[in-house]
PAFI-424329 format. One record per residue (C-alpha): x, y, z. Coordinates in pm, whole numbers, padded with zeros to 5 digits, always signed. Example, Ala and Ser with C-alpha at 12.3 -4.5 7.8 and 13.67 -1.06 7.14 Angstrom:
BEGIN
+01230-00450+00780 +01367-00106+00714 
This chain:
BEGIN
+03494+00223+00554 +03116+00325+00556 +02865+00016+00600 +02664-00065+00314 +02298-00092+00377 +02173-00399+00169 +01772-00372+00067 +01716-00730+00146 +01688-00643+00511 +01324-00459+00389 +01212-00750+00144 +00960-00938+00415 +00762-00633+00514 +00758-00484+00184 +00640-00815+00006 +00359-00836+00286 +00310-00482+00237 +00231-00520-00134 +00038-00870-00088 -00155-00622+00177 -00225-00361-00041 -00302-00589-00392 -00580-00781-00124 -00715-00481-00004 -00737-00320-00383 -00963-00675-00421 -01202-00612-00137 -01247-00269-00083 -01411-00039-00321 -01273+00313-00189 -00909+00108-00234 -01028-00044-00590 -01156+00328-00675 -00793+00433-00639 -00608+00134-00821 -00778+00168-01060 -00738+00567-01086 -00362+00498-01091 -00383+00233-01383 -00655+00477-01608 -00355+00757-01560 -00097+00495-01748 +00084+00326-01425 +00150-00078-01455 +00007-00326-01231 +00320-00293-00964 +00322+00069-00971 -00056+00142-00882 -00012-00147-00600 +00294+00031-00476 +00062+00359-00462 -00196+00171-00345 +00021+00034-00059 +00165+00404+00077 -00209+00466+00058 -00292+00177+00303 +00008+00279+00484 -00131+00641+00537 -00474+00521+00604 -00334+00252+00889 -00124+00541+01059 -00383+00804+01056 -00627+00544+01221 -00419+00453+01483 -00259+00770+01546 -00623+00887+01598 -00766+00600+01778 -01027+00516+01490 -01168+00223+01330 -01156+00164+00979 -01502+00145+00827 -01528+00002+00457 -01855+00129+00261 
């Protein structure tokens, strides 16, 4: 019998990820700018802060994987 994979195991990082991503949406304009992009094209709150969370997710691995600092304008 195969073992079944229960989605509880992600819940921490996920929810951290998301309170991340909604804090980040609050205090930085380029992240606001994109929120808000997401909820003028018709997504709900938890959507655009889901898309707003791979987006923070991209950003953090392309700055490390590149040796960079992040620099909010």
């Amino acid at each position: 019998m195969p073992l079944s994979h229960s989605n509880s195991s992600t819940g921490l990082p996920r929810s951290a990820l998301f309170m991340a991503a909604n804090v980040t949406r609050q205090n930085d304009e380029k992240f606001k700018e994109y929120y808000d992009d997401k909820i003028e094209r018709g997504k709900h709150h938890y959507s655009a802060v889901n898309a707003t969370a791979a987006k923070l997710l991209r950003v953090v691995y392309w700055l490390l994987k590149n040796d960079k600092k992040y620099k909010a304008k």
